[in-house]
Every structure is written in C-alpha cells, then in structure tokens.
C-alpha positions, -999 to +999 in steps of 0.1 A: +028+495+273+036+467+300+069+454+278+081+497+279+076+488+319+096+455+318+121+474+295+127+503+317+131+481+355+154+458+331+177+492+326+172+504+357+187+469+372+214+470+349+227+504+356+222+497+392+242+464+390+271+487+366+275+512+395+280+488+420+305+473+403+323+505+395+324+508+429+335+482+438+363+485+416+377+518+428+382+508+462+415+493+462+432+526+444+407+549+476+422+527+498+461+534+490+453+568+484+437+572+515+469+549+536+491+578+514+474+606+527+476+592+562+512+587+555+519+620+546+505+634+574+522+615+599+557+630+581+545+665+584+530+668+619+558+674+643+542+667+668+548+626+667+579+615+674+610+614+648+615+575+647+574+574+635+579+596+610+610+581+598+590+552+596+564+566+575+584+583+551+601+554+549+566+534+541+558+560+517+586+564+495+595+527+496+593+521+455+622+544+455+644+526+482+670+501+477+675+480+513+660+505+530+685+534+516+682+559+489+704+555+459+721+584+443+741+584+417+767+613+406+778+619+372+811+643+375 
C-alpha cells in the first residue's frame, strides 16, 4: 500500500516537473508571437503616425528585406 503512495507522489512530481518544463519551453515562440501581433497592430491602426508604422512594418517583414528595401525581380 505505502510503496502505491510513494509510486503515485513520484508521478505526480514528475509530470509536474514535465509541465513546467514545457512551459518553459514555449515561451520564447509566445513571446515573438505576441511582439508580431503588437507589430501588426501598430501597421493597421491609423491612428499612430506614418513614420511608426513604417517602422513596424519595417520590423515585421524584415526576413524579407534586403538593406532595408524590398527586392523584386521581373521576368519579361
């Protein structure tokens, strides 16, 4: 009876101590999303000035920006 006991807080401390670490974990990527989001709202609200937004966007979309510019290619 006593070692189901010791068995069952043993499982309990381990799931406990799995959780937390999954938590853990994820907070990096709800972190970003969470920067995104604001980002996204400061391009949409008209409300805040154009050079702020210009800056977000900017911030946002920066993976696909080459000095700070767009680059487009056209096949003819």
């Amino acid at each position: 009876m006593t070692t189901k006991i010791i068995l069952a807080y043993v499982l309990v401390l381990m799931c406990n101590s799995v959780t937390w670490a999954a938590d853990e974990s994820s907070l990096g990527s709800n972190d970003s999303s969470a920067k995104n989001a604001r980002l996204e709202a400061t391009v949409m609200n008209q409300n805040i000035p154009l050079e702020k937004r210009i800056k977000a966007l900017k911030t946002l979309y920066s993976h696909l920006t080459t000095n700070g510019r767009i680059t487009r290619h056209i096949c003819i």
